[in-house]
N, CA and C atoms as an extended XYZ file, in Angstrom:
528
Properties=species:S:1:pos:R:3:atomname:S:1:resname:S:1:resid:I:1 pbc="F F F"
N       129.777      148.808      145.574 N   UNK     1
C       128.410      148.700      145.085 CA  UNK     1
C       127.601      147.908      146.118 C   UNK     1
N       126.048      148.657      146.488 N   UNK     2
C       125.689      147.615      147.352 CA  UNK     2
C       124.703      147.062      146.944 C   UNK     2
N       124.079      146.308      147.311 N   UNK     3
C       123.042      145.016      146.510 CA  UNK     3
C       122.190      144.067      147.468 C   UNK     3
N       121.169      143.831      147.142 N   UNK     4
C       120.195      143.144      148.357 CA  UNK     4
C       120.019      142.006      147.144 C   UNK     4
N       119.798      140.765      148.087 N   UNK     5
C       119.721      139.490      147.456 CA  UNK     5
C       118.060      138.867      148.376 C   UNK     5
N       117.001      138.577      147.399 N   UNK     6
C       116.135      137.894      148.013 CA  UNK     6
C       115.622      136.873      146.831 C   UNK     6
N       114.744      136.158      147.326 N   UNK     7
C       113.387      135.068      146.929 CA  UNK     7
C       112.797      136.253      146.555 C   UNK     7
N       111.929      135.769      145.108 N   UNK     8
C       110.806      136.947      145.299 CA  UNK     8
C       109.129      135.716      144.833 C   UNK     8
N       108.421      136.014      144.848 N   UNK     9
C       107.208      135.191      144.161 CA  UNK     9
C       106.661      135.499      143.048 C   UNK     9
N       107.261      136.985      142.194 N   UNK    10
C       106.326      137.400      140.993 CA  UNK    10
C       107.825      138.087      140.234 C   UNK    10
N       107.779      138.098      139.914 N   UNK    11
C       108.921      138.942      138.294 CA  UNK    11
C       108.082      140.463      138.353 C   UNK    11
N       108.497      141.431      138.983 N   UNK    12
C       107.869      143.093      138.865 CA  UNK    12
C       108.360      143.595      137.338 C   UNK    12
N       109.461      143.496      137.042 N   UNK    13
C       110.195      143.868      135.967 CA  UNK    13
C       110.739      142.613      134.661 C   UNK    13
N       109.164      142.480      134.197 N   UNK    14
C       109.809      141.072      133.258 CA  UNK    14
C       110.889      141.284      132.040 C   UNK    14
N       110.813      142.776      131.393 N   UNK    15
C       111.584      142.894      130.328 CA  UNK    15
C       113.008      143.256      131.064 C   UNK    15
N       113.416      143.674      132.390 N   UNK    16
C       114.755      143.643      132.907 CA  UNK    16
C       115.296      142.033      132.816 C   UNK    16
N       114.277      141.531      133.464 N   UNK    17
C       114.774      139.916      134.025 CA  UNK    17
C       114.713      139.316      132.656 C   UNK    17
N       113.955      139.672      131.603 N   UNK    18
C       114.532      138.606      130.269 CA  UNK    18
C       115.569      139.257      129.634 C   UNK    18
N       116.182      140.150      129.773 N   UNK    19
C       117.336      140.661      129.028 CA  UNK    19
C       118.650      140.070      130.383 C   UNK    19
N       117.830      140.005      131.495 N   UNK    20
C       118.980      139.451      132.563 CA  UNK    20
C       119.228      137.609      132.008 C   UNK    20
N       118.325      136.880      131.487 N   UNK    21
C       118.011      135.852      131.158 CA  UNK    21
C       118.955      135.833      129.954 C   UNK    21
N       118.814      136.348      128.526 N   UNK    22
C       119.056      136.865      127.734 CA  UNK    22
C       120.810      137.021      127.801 C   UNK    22
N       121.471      137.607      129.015 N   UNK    23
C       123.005      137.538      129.046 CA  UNK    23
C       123.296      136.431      130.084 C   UNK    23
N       122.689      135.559      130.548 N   UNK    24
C       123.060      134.084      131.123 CA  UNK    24
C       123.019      133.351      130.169 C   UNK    24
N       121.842      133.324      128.802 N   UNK    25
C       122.390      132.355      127.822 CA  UNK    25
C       123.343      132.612      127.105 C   UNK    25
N       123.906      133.960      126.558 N   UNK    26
C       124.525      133.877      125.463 CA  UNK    26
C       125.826      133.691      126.195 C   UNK    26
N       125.905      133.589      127.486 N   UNK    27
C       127.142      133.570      128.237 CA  UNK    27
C       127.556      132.026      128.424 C   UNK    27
N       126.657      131.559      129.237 N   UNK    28
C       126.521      130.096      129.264 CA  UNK    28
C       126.828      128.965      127.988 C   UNK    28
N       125.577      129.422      126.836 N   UNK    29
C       125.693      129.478      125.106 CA  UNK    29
C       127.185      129.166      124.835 C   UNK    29
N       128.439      130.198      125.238 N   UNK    30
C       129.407      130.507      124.495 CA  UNK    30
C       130.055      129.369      125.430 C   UNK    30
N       129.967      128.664      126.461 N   UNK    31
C       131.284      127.291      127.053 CA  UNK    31
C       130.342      126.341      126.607 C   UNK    31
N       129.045      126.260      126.402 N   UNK    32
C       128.167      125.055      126.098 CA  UNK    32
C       129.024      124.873      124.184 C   UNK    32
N       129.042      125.386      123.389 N   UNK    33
C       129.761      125.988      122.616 CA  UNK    33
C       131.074      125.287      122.269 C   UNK    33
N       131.954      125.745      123.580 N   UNK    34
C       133.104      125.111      123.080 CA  UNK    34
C       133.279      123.406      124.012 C   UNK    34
N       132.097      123.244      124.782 N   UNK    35
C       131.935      122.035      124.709 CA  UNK    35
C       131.930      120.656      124.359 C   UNK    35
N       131.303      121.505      122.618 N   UNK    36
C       130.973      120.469      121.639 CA  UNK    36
C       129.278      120.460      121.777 C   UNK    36
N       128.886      121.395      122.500 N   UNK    37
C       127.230      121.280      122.275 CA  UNK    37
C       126.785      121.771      121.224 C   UNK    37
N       125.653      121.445      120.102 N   UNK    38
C       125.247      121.914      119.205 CA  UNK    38
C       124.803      123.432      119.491 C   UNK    38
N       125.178      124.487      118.546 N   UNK    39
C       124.808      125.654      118.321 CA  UNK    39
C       123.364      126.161      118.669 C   UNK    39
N       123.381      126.831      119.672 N   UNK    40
C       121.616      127.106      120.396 CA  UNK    40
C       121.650      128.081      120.378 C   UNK    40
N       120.141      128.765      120.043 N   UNK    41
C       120.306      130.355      120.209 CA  UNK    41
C       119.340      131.045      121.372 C   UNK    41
N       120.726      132.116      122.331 N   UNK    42
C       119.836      132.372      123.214 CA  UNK    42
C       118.317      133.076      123.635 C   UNK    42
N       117.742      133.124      122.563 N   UNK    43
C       116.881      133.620      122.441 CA  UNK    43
C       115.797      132.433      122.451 C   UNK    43
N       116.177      131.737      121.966 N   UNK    44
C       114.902      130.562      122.446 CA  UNK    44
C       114.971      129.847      123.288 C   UNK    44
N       115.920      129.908      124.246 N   UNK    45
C       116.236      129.689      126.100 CA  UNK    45
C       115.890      130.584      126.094 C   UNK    45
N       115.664      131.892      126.444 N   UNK    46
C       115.314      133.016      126.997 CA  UNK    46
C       112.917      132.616      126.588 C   UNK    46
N       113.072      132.415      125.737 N   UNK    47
C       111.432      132.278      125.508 CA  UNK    47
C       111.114      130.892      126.239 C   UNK    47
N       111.553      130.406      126.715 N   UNK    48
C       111.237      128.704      126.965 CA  UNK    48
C       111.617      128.847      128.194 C   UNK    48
N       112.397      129.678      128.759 N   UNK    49
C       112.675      129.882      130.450 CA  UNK    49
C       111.000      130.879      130.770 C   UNK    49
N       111.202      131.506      129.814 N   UNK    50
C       109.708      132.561      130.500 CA  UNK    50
C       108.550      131.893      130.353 C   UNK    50
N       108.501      130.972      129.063 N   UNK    51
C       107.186      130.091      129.048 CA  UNK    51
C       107.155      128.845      130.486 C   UNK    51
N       108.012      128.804      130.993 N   UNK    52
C       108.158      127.963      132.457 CA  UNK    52
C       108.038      128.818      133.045 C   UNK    52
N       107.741      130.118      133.395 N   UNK    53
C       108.552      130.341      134.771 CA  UNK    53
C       108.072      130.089      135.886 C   UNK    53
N       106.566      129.908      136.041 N   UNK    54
C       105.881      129.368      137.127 CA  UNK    54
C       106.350      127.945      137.513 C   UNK    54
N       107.748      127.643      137.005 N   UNK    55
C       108.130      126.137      137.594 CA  UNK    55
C       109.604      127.106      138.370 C   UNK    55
N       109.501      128.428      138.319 N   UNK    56
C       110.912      128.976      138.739 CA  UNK    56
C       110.593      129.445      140.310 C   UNK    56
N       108.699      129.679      140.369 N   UNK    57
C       107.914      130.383      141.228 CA  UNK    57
C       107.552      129.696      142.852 C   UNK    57
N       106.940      129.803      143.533 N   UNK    58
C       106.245      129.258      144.492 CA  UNK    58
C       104.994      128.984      144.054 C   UNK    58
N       104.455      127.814      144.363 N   UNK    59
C       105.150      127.085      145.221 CA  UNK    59
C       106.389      125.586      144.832 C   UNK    59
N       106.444      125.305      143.870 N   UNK    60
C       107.297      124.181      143.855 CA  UNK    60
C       109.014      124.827      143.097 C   UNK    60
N       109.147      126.376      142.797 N   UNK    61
C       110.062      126.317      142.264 CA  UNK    61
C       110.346      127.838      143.480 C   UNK    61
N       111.427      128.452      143.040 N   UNK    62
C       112.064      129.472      144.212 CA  UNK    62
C       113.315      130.498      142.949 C   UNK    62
N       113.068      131.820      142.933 N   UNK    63
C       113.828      132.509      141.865 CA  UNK    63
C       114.756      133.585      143.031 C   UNK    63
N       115.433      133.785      143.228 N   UNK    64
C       116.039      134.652      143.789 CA  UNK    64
C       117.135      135.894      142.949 C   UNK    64
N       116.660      137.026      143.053 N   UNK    65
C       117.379      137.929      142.171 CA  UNK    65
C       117.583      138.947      143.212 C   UNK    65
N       118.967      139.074      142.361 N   UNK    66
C       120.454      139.943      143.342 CA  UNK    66
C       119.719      141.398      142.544 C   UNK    66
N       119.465      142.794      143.355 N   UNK    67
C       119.672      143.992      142.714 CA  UNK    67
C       120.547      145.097      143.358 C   UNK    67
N       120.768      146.165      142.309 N   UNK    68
C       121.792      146.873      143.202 CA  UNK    68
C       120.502      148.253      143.760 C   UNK    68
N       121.076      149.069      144.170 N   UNK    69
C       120.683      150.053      145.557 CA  UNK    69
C       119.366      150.655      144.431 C   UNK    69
N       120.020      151.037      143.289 N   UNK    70
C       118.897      151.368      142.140 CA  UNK    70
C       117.696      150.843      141.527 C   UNK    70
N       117.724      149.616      141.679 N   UNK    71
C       116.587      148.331      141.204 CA  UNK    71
C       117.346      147.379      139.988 C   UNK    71
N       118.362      147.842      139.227 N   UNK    72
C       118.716      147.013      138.442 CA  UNK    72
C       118.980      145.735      138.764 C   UNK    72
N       119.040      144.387      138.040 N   UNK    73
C       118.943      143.498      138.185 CA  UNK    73
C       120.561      143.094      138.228 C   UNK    73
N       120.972      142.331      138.942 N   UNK    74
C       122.857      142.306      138.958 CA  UNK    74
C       123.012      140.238      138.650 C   UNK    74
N       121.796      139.909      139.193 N   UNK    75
C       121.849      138.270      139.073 CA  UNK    75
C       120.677      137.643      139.579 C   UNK    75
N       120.798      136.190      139.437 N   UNK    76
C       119.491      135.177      139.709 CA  UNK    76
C       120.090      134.223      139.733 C   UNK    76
N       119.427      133.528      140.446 N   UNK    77
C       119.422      131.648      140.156 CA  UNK    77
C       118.345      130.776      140.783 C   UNK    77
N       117.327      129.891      140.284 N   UNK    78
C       116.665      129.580      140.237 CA  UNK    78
C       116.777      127.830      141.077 C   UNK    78
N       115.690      127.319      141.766 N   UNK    79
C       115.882      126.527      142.186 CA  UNK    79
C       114.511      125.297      141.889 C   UNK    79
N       114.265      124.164      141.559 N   UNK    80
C       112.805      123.736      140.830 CA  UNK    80
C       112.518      122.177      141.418 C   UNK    80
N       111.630      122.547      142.490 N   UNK    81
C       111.515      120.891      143.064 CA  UNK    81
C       111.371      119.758      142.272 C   UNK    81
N       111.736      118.811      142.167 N   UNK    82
C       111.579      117.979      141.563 CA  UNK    82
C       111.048      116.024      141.545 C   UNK    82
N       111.320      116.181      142.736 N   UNK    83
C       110.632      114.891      143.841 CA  UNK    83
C       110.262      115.645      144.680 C   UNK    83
N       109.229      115.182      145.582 N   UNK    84
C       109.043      115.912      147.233 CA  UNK    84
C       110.051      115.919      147.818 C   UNK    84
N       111.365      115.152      147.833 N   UNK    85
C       112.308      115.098      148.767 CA  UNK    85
C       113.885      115.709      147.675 C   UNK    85
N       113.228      116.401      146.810 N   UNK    86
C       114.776      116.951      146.121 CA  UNK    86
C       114.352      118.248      145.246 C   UNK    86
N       115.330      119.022      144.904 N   UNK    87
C       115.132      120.197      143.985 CA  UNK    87
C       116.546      120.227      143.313 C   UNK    87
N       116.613      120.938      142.481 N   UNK    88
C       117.235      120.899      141.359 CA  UNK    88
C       117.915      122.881      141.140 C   UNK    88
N       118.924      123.011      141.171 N   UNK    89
C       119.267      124.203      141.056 CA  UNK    89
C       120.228      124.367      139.049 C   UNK    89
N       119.236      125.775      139.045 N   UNK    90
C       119.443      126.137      137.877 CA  UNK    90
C       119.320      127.592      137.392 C   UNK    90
N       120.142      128.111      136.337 N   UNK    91
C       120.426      129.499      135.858 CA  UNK    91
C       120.251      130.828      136.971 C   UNK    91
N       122.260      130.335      137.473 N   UNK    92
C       122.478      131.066      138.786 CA  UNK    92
C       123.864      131.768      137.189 C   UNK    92
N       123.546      133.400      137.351 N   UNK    93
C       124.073      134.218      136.813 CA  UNK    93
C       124.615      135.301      137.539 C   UNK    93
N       125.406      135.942      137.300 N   UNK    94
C       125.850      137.436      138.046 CA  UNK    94
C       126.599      138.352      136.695 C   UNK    94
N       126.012      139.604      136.301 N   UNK    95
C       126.460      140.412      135.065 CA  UNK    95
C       128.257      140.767      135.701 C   UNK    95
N       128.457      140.662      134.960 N   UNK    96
C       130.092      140.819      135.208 CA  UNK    96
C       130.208      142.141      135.472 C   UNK    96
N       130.091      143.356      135.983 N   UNK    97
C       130.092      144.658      136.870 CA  UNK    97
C       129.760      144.098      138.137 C   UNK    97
N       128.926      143.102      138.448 N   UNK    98
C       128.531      142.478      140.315 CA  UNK    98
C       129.336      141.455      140.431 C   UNK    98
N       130.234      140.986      139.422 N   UNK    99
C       131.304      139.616      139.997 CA  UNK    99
C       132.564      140.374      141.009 C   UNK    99
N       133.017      139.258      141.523 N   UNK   100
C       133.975      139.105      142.647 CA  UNK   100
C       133.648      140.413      143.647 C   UNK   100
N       132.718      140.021      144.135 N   UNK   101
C       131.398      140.586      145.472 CA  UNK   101
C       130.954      140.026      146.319 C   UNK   101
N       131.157      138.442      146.236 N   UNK   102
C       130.611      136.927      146.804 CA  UNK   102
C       129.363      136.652      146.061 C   UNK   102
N       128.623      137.744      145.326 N   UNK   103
C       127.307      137.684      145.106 CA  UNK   103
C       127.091      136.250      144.199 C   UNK   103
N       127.787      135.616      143.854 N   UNK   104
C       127.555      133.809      143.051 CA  UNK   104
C       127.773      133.077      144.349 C   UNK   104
N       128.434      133.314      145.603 N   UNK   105
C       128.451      132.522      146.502 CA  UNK   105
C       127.359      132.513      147.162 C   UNK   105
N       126.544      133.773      147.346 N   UNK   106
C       125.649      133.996      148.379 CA  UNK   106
C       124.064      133.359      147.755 C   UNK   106
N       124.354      133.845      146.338 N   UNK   107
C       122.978      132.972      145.695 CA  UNK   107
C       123.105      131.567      145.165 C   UNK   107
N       124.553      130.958      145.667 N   UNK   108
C       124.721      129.375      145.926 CA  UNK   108
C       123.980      128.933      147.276 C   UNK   108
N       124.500      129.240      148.210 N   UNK   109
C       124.179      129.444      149.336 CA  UNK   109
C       122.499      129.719      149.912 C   UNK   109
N       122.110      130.809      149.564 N   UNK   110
C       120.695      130.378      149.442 CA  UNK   110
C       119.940      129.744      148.986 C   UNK   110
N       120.380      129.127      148.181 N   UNK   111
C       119.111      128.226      146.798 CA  UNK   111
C       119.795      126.508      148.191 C   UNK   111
N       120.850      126.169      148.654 N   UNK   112
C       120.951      125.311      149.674 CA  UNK   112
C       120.207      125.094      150.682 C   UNK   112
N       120.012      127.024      151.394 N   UNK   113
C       119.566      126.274      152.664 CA  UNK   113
C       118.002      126.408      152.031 C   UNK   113
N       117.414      126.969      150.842 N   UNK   114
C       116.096      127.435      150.575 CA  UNK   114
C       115.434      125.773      150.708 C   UNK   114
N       116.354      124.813      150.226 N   UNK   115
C       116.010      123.786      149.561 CA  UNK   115
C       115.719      122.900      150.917 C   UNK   115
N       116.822      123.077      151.804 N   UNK   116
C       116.654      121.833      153.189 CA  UNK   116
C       115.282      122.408      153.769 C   UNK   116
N       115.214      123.979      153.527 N   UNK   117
C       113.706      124.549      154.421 CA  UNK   117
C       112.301      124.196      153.917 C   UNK   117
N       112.712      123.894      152.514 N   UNK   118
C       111.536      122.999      151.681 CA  UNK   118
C       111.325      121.576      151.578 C   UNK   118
N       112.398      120.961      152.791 N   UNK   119
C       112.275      119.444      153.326 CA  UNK   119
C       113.006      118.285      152.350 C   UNK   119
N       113.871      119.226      151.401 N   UNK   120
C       115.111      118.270      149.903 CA  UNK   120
C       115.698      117.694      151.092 C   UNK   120
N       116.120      116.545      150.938 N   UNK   121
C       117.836      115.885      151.361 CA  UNK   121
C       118.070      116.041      149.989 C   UNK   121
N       118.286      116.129      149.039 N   UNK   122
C       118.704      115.895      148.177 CA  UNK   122
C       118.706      117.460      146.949 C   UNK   122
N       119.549      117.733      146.244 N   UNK   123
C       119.819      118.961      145.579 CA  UNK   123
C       120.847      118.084      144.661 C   UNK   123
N       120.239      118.501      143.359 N   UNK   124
C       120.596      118.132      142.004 CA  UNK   124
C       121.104      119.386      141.347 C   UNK   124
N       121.985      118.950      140.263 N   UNK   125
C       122.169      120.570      139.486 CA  UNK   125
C       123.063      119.507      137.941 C   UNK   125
N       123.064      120.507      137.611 N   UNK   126
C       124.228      120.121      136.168 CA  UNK   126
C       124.923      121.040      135.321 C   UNK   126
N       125.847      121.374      134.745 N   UNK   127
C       126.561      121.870      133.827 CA  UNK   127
C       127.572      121.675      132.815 C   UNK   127
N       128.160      122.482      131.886 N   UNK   128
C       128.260      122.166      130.635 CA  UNK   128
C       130.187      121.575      131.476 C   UNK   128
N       130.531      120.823      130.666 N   UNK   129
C       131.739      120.048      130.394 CA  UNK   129
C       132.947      121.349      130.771 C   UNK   129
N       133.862      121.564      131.542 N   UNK   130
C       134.622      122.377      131.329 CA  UNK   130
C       134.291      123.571      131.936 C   UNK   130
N       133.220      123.719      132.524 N   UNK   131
C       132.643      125.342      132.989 CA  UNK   131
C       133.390      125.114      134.548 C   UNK   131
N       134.662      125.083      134.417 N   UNK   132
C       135.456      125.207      135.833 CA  UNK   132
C       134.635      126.359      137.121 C   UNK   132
N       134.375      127.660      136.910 N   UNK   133
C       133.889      128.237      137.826 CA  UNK   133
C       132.350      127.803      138.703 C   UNK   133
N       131.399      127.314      137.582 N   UNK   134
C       130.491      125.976      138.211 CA  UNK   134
C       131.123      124.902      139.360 C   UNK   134
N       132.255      124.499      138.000 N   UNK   135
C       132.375      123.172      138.671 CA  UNK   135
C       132.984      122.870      140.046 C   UNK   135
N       134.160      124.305      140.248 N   UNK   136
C       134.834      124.578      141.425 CA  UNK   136
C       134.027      124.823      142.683 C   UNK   136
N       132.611      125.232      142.344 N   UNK   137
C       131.843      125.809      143.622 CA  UNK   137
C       131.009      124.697      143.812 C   UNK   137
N       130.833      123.867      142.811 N   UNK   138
C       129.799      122.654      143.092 CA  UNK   138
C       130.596      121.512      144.142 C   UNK   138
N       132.128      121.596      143.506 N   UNK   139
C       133.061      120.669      144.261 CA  UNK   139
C       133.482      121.335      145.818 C   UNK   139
N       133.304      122.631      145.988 N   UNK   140
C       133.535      123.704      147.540 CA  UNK   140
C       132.808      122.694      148.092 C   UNK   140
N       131.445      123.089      147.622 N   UNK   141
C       129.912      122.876      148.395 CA  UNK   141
C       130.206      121.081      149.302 C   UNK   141
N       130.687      121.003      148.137 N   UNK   142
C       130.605      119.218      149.033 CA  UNK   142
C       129.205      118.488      147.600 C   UNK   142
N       129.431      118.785      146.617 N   UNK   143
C       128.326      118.443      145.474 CA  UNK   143
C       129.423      116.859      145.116 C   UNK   143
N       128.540      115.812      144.834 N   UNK   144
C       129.429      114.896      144.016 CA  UNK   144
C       128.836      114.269      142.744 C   UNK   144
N       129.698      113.947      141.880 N   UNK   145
C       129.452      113.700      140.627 CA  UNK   145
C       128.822      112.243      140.496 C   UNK   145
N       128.025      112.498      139.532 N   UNK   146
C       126.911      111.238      139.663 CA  UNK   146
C       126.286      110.866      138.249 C   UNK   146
N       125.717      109.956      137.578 N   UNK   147
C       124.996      110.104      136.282 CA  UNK   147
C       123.797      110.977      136.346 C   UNK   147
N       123.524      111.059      134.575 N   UNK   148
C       121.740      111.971      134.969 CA  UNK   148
C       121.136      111.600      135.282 C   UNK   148
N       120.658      112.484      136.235 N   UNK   149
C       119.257      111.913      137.239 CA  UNK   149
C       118.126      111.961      136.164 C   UNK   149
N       117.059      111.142      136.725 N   UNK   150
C       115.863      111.191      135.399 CA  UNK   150
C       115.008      112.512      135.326 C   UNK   150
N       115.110      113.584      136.248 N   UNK   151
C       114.624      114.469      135.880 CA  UNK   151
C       114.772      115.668      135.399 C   UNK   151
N       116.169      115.687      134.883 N   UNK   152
C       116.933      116.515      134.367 CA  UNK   152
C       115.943      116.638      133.096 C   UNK   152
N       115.848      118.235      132.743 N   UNK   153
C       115.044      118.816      132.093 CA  UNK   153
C       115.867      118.641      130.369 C   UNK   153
N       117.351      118.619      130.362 N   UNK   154
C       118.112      119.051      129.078 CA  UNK   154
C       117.969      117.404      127.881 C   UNK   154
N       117.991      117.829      126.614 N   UNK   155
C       117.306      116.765      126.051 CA  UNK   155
C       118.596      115.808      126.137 C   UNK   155
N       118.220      114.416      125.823 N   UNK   156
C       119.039      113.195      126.114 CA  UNK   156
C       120.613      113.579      125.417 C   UNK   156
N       119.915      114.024      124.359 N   UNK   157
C       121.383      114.220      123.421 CA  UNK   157
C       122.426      114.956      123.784 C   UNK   157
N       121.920      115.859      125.170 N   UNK   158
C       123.010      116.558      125.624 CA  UNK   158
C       124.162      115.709      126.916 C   UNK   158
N       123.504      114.499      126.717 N   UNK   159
C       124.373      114.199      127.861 CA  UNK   159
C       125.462      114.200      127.455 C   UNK   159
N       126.133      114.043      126.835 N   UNK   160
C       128.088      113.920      126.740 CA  UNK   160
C       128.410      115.338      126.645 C   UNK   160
N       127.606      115.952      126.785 N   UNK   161
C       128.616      117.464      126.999 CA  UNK   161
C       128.536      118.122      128.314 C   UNK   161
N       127.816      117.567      129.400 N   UNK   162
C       127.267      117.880      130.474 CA  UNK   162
C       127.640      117.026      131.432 C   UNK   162
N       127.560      117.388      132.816 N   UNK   163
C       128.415      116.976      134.253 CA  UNK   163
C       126.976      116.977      135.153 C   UNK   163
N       126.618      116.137      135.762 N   UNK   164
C       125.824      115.845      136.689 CA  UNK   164
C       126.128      115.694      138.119 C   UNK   164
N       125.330      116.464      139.391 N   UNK   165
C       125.886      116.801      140.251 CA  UNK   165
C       124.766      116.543      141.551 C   UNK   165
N       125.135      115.778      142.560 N   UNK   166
C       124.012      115.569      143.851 CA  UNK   166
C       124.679      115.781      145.173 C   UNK   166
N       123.784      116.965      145.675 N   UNK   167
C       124.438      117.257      147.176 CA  UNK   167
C       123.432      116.433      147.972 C   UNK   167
N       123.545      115.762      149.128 N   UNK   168
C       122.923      115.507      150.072 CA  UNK   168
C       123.603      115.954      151.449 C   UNK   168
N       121.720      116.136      152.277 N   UNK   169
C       121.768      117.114      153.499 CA  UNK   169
C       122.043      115.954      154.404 C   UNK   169
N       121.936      114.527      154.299 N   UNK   170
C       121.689      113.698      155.530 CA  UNK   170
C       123.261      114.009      156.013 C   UNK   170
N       123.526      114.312      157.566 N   UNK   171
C       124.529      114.171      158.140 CA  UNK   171
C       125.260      115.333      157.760 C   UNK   171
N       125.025      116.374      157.567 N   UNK   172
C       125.667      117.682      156.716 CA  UNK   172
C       125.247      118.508      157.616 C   UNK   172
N       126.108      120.133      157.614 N   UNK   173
C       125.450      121.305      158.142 CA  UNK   173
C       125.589      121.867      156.985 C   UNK   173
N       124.540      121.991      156.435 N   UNK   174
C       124.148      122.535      155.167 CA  UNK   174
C       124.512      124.288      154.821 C   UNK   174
N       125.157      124.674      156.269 N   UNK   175
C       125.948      126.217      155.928 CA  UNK   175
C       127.511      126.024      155.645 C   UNK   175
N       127.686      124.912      155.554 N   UNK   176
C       129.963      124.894      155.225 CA  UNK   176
C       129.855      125.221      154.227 C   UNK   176
């Protein structure tokens, strides 16, 4: 299967990308879940990601979606400045027909160097307790574990089910 991965600045296809939205929560939903996170329904992440999305956009946020040769949507992950000198990476998905392709590595990988080209030393992220395939690529990257940063978007109450994560560029080649 082949597939082009870019940045884009506008959503062409919003009812593809919220049903693409739509199977990152109920996916995500289901380890947040056995977490111990209270019962959320993806449908009101899916309305509350679209009522933001101009924080997903240019200029202070960056959306990158994977499609295949046809236009369908295969993945995303989103990246959202958050100091002048940091951004924050969030709801990086791939539909399970585009997994083991690299395509979660490559839209790791870009939302990195997107971030040093937007002048971050610093790249924040977080995820649910136990989500090993997160946590394995956050720990590749060279990501280290840290408390919540204060601008973490998820409400207070979620902290004990959630893992907090800070890469810094100082002294790094931000492609290993």
């Amino acid at each position: 299967m082949s597939y082009e991965i870019s940045f884009v600045s506008t959503v062409v296809n919003l009812p593809e990308f919220e049903s693409l939205l739509f199977e990152y929560y109920s996916d995500v939903l289901q380890t947040a879940a056995a977490a111990g996170l209270p019962k959320l329904a993806p449908e009101d992440m899916v309305r509350s990601s679209l009522e933001n999305l101009d924080q997903m956009l240019p200029p202070d946020g960056r959306l990158v979606l994977a499609q295949s040769e046809n236009g369908r949507l295969l993945g995303c992950a989103t990246l959202r400045r958050i100091r002048p000198d940091a951004a924050e990476m969030k709801r990086m998905f791939v539909r399970p027909e585009a997994r083991r392709m690299g395509m979660a590595r490559r839209l790791f990988e870009m939302r990195l160097e997107e971030a040093k080209r937007m002048g971050c030393t610093a790249v924040y992220a977080d995820t649910v307790k136990g989500n090993r395939p997160m946590l394995s690529m956050y720990e590749k990257f060279g990501f280290q574990y840290i408390d919540r940063y204060p601008e973490n978007a998820n409400p207070i109450e979620f902290e004990p089910y959630l893992v907090y994560l800070e890469y810094r560029f100082e002294g790094r080649d931000s492609s290993s």
